[in-house]
N, C-alpha and C positions, 0 to 999 in steps of 0.2 A: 195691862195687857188683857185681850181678850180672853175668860176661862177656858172654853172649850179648843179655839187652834193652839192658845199658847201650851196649853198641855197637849197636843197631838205633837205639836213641834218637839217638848222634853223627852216625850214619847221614845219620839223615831231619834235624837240624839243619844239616848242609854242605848237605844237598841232594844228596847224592849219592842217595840213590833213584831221583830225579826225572832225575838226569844219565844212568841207566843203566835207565831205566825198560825199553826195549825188552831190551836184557839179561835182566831181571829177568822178560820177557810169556816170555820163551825159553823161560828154565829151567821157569816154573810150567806153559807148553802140555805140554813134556817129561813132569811129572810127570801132569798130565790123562791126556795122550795112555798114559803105562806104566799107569794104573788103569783108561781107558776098555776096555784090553782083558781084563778082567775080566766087560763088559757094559757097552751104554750107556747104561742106566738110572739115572741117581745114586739114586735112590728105593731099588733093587733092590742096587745095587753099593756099600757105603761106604767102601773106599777112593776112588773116584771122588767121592762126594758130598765126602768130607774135599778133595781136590785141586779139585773144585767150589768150595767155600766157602775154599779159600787164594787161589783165583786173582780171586773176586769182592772178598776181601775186600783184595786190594794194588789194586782198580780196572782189574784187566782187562776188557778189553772184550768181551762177551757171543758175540758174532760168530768172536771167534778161540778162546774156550773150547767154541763149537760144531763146528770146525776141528777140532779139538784128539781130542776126543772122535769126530769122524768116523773120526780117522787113525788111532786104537787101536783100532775095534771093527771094522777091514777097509774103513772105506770112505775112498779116496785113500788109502792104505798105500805106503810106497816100502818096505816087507822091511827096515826098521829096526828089530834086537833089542837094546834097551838093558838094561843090567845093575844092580843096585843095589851099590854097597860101600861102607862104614864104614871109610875109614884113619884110623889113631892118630898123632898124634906131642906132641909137646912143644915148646913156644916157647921163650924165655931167662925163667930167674924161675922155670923147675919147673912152669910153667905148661900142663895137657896141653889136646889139641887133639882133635875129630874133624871128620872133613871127610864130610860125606854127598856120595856121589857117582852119577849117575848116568850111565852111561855107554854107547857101544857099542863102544868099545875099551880095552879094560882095560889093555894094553901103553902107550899115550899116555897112559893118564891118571895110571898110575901112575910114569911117569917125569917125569909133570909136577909132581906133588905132590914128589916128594925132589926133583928141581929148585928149588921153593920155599925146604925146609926147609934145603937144601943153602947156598943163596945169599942166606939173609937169615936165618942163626943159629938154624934149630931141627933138630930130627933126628925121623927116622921112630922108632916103636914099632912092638913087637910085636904081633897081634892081643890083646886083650884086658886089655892092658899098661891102657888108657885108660879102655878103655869102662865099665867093672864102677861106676865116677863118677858115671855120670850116668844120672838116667830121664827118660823126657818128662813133661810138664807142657805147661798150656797158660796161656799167656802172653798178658797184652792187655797194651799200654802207652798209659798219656792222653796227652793234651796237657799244658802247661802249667799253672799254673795254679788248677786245681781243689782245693776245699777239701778236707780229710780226711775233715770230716763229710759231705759228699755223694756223697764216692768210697765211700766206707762203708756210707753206705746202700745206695745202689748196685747194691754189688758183693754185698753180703747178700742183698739181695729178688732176684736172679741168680743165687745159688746157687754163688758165686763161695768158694774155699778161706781166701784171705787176698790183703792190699796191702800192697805196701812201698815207702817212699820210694821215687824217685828221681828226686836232685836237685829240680826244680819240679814234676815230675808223680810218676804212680804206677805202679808194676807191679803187675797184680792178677792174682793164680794162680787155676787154676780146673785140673777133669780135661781132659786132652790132650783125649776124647772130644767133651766138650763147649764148647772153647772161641768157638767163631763163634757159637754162639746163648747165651751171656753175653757179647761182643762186640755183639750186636744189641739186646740189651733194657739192656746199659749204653749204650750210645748213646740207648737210646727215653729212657732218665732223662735226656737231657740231656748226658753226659758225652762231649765228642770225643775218638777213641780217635787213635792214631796207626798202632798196628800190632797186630795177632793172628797169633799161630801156635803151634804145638806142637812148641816144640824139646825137644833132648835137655839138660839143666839139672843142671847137679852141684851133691850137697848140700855138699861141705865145699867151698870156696874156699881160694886162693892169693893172698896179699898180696901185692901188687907197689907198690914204694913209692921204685923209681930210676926216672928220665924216659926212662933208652936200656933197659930193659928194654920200659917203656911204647909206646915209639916200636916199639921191635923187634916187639911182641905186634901190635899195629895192622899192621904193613909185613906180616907175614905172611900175618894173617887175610885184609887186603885182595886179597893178589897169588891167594890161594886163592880167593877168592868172585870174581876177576875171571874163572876159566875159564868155561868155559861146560858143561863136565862135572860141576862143583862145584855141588849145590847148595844148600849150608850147610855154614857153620861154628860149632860149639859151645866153648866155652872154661868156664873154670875161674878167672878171673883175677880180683880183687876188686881195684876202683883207684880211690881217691877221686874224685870228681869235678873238683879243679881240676888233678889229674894228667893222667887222661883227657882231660880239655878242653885241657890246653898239649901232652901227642901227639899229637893230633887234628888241631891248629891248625898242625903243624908237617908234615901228611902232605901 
């Protein structure tokens, strides 16, 4: 299975979403707030429109996305300059890593992240060591449940790339550009989604098929997505379903 949905899907099964919701208003005001100072127009700005429709579509609330956007186009500003980086590294399994970061201290953030790798078995890379793996894509993933044939039609009359198993629901690819408005007209079909977004998606995959390698790949990704500089992680890792579900269950 794909690293990146098939871990959004375990994700939102623990309920961890939901446990770190306000974590999660953080990081997305963050990325609002680095687009709004582009312009506060989503209409006029689309990086902002894109960080507009990630933050509408995890159910942020309207009110703190209008915050958000005050605070990057100069109005209630505290003289906060955050930075974008891409670090690389590697989990146990050969598994590579990138951590999207946004930051306004690159010295903490970056002693946080080899702190990670350092203390739970992975090690940094090189710049471009990782990256050259993966493009963005954009990613919706369903609920449970739904049939083939209806995720299919679906995902076609949407203008959606292609779906692929997983496990009881589906992932359905589409361009990074446009994935929130094929998020919203797969919905208008009827079809509950669980998550959208435009991560960064490696074509070739990494078989992982020992439980402490699985376990190890999970401990990392999680201690990385708990910063609050961190925001996303992409992997490479392909792990059946009843592996992933007994390291999941073990975290």
């Amino acid at each position: 299975m794909s690293g990146h949905s098939k871990w959004a899907t375990i994700k939102h099964k623990k309920g961890a979403a939901d446990a770190k919701r306000g974590k999660i208003f953080n990081k997305l005001a963050r990325q609002v707030e680095v687009a709004a100072k582009g312009g506060s127009d989503p209409d006029m700005n689309a990086p902002l429109r894109t960080a507009v429709q990630k933050a509408k579509s995890a159910s942020m609330p309207n009110d703190a996305i209008e915050r958000a956007i005050k605070r990057g186009s100069g109005e209630g500003s505290d003289g906060v300059v955050f930075e974008t980086i891409m670090y690389e590294g590697y989990a146990p399994g050969g598994v590579a890593l990138l951590i999207d970061v946004l930051t306004d201290n690159r010295n903490r953030i970056s002693a946080d992240v080899r702190q990670v790798f350092s203390k739970l078995g992975g090690s940094m890379a090189e710049p471009g060591a990782v990256g050259w793996q993966f493009g963005r894509r954009g990613v919706i993933i369903t609920e449970d449940g739904v049939t083939e044939d209806d995720v299919m039609m679906a995902a076609l009359e949407a203008g959606a790339d292609d779906i692929v198993a997983e496990g009881d629901a589906w992932r359905i690819m589409t361009d990074a550009s446009d994935v929130y408005n094929v998020k919203e007209q797969i919905e208008g079909a009827g079809i509950a989604t669980i998550s959208a977004d435009s991560p960064m998606v490696a074509e070739n995959l990494v078989p992982v098929t020992e439980l402490k390698d699985a376990k190890a790949i999970l401990r990392i990704m999680e201690a990385l997505e708990d910063n609050d500089d961190v925001q996303d992680v992409f992997s490479n890792f392909d792990i059946s379903d009843d592996l992933m579900e007994a390291a999941a269950g073990d975290e």
